[in-house]
BAKELO-27375 format. One record per residue (C-alpha): residue number from 1; residue in three letters; x, y, z. Coordinates in nm, 4 decimals. Example, Ala and Ser with C-alpha at 12.3 -4.5 7.8 and 13.67 -1.06 7.14 Angstrom:
BEGIN
[1; "ALA"; [1.2300; -0.4500; 0.7800]] [2; "SER"; [1.3670; -0.1060; 0.7140]] 
This chain:
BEGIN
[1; "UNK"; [0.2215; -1.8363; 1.3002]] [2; "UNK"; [-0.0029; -1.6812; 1.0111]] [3; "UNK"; [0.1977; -1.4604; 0.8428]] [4; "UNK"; [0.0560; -1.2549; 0.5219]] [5; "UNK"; [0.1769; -1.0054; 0.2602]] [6; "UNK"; [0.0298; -0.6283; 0.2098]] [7; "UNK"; [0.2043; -0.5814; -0.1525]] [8; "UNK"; [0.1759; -0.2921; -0.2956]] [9; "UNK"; [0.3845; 0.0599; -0.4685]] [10; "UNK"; [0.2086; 0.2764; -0.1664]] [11; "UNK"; [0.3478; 0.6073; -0.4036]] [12; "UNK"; [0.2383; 0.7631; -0.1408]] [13; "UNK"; [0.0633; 0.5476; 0.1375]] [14; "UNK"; [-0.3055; 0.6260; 0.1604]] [15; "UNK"; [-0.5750; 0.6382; 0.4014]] [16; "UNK"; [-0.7287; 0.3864; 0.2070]] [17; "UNK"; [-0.3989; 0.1697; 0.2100]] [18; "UNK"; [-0.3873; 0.2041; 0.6202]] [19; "UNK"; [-0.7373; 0.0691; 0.6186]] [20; "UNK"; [-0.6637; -0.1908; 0.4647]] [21; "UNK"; [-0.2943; -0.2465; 0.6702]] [22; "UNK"; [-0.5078; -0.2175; 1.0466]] [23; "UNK"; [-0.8037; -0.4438; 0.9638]] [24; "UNK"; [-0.5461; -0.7084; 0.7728]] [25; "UNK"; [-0.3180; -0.6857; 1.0705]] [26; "UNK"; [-0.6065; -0.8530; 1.3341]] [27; "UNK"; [-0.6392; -1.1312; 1.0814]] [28; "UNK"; [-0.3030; -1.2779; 1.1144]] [29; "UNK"; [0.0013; -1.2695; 1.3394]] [30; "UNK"; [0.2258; -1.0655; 1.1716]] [31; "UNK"; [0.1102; -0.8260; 0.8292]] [32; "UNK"; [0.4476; -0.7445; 0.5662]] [33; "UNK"; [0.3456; -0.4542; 0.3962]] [34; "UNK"; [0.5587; -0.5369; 0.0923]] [35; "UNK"; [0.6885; -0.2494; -0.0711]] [36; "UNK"; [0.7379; -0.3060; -0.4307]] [37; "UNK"; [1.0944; -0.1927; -0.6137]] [38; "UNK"; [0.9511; -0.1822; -0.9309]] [39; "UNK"; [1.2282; -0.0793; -1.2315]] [40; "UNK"; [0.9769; -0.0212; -1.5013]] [41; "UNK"; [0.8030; 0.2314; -1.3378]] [42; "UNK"; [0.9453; 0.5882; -1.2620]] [43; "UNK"; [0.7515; 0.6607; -0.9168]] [44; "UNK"; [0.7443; 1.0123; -0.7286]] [45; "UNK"; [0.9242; 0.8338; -0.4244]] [46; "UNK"; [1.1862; 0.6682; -0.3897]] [47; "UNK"; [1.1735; 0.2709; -0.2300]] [48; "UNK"; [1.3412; 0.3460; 0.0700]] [49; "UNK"; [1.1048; 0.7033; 0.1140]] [50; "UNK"; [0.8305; 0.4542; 0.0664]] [51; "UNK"; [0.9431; 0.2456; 0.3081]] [52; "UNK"; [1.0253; 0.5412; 0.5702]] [53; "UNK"; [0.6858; 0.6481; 0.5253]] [54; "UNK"; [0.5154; 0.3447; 0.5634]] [55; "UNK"; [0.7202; 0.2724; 0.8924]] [56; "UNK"; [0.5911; 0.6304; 1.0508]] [57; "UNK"; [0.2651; 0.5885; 0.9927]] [58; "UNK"; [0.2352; 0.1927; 1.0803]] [59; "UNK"; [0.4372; 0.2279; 1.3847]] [60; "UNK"; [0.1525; 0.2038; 1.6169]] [61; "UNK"; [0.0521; -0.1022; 1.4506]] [62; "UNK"; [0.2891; -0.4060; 1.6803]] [63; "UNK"; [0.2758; -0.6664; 1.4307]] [64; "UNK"; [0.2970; -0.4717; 1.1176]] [65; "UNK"; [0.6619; -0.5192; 0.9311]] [66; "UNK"; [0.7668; -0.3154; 0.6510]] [67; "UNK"; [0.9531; -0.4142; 0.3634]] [68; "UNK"; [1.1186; -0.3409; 0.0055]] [69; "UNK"; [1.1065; -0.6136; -0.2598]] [70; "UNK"; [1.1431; -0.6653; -0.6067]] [71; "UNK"; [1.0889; -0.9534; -0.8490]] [72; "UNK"; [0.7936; -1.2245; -0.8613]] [73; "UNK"; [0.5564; -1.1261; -0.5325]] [74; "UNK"; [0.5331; -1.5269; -0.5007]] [75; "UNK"; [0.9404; -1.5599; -0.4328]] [76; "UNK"; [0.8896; -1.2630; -0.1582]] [77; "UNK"; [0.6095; -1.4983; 0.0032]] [78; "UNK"; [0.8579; -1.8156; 0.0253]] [79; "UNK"; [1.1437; -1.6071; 0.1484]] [80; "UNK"; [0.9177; -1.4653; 0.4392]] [81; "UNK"; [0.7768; -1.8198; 0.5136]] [82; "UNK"; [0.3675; -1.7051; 0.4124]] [83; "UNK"; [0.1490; -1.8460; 0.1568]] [84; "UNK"; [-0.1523; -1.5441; 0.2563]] [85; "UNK"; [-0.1362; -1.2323; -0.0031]] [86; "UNK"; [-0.3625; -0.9286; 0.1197]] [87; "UNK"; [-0.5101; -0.7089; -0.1731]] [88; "UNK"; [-0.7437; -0.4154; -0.1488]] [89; "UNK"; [-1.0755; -0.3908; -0.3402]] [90; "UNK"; [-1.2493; -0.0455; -0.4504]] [91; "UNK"; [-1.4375; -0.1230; -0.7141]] [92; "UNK"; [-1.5481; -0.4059; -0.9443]] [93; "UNK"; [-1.3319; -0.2279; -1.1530]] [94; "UNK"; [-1.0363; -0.3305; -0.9544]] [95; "UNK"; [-1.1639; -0.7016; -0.9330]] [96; "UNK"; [-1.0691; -0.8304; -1.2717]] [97; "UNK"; [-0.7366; -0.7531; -1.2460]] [98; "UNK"; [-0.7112; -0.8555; -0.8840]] [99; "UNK"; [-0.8115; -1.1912; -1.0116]] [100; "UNK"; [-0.6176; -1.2165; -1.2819]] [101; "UNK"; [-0.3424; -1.1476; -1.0330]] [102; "UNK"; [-0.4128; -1.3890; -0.8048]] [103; "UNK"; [-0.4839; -1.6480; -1.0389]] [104; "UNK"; [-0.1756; -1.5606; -1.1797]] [105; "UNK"; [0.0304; -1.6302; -0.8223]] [106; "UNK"; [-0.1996; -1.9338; -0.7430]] [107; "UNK"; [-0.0308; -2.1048; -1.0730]] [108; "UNK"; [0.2988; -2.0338; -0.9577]] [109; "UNK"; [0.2216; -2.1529; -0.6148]] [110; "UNK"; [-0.1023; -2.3521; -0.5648]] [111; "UNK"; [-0.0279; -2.3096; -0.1528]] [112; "UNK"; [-0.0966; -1.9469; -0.2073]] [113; "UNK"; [-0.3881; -1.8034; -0.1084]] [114; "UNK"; [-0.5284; -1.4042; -0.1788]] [115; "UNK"; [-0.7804; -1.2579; 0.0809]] [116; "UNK"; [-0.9503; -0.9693; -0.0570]] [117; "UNK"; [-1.0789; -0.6572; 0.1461]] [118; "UNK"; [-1.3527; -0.4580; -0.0057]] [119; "UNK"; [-1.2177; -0.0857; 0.1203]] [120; "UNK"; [-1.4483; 0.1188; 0.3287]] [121; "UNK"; [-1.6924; 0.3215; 0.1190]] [122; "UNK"; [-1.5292; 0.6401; 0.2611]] [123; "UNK"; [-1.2118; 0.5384; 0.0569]] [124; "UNK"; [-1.3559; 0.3816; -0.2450]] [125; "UNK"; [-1.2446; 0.6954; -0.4709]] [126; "UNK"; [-0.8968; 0.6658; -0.3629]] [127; "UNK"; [-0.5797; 0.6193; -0.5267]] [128; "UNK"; [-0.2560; 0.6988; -0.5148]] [129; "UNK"; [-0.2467; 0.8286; -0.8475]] [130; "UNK"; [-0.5396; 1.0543; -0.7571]] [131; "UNK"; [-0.3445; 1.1826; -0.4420]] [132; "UNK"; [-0.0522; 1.2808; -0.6529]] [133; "UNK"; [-0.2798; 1.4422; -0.9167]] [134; "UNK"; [-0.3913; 1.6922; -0.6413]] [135; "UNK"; [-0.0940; 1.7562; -0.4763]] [136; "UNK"; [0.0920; 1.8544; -0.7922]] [137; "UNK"; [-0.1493; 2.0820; -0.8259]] [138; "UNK"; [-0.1206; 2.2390; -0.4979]] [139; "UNK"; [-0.4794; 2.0755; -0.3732]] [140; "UNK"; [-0.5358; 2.0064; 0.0082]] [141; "UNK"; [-0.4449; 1.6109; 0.0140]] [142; "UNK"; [-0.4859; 1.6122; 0.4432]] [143; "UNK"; [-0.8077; 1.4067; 0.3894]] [144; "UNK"; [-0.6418; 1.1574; 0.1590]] [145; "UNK"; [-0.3325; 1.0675; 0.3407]] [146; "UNK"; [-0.1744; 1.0616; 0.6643]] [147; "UNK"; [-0.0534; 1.4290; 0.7696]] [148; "UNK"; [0.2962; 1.3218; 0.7971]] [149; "UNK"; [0.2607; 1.2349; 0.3796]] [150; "UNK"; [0.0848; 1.5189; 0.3290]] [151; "UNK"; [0.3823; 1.7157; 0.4270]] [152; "UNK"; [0.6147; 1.5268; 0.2186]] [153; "UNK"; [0.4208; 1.5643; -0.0606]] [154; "UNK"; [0.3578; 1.9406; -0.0072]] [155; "UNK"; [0.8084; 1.8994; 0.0172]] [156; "UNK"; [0.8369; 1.7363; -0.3030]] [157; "UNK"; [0.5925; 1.9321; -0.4934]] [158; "UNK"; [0.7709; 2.2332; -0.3494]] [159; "UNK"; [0.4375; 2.4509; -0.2007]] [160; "UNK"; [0.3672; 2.5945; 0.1523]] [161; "UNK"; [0.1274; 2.5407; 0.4239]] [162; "UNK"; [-0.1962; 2.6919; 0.4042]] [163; "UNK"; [-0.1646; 3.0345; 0.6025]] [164; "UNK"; [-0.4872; 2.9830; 0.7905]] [165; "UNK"; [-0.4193; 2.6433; 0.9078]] 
């Protein structure tokens, strides 16, 4: 059984990030979205919202698991029995650090392997970061992330609905 690793802070989950989730899931025979518990960072939500929100909008998807971790990504790969880690490409800009990355993990274990998915072009301006930027500021995020986040960020930002919607 193939099994690989989505890793990732998905603070929030993207469009871009469910691209990447359905076309990795068809490669293998079960996809982990890995959810990363990182304590150095101070993120909008929390693990276990990430989590949540990850398992509404995957739920469609049968062989898609979700889970938290924390710690070295490679450990997470041994405990879940896979040696494939999935990582999403927008730019070139993203590609030296994606390869330091998984140079990085292919030290640690040599049986680890990173696939990388170029993002479609319609997503290529897409973060996270970007999404949060523009919801903060009250901006229409519904063609950024999955309506279901785009409520919870319109929650934790604290604004309404558009009236004419």
């Amino acid at each position: 059984m193939r099994t690989a690793v989505y890793p990732g802070s998905f603070d929030p989950v993207t469009l871009g990030h469910i691209n990447i989730i359905k076309r990795s899931s068809k490669m293998v025979d079960k996809l982990i979205v890995g959810v990363l518990n990182n304590s150095n960072k101070s993120p909008l939500f929390s693990v276990e919202e990430r989590v949540n929100m990850l398992k509404e909008v995957c739920k469609d998807i049968e062989n898609v698991e979700i889970e938290a971790f924390e710690g070295l990504l490679v450990e997470f790969l041994k405990e879940k029995n896979s040696n494939i880690i999935i990582r999403g490409l927008r730019a070139i800009s993203d590609f030296e650090y994606e390869l330091q990355i998984a140079q990085t993990n292919s030290s640690l274990d040599p049986t680890i392997d990173t696939i990388f998915l170029v993002t479609d072009v319609e997503y290529s301006y897409l973060s996270s970061s970007i999404v949060k930027e523009v919801a903060q500021y009250g901006g229409n995020v519904d063609q950024l992330v999955p309506r279901y986040i785009s409520g919870l960020l319109k929650e934790k930002y604290n604004y309404k609905e558009d009236k004419n919607e």
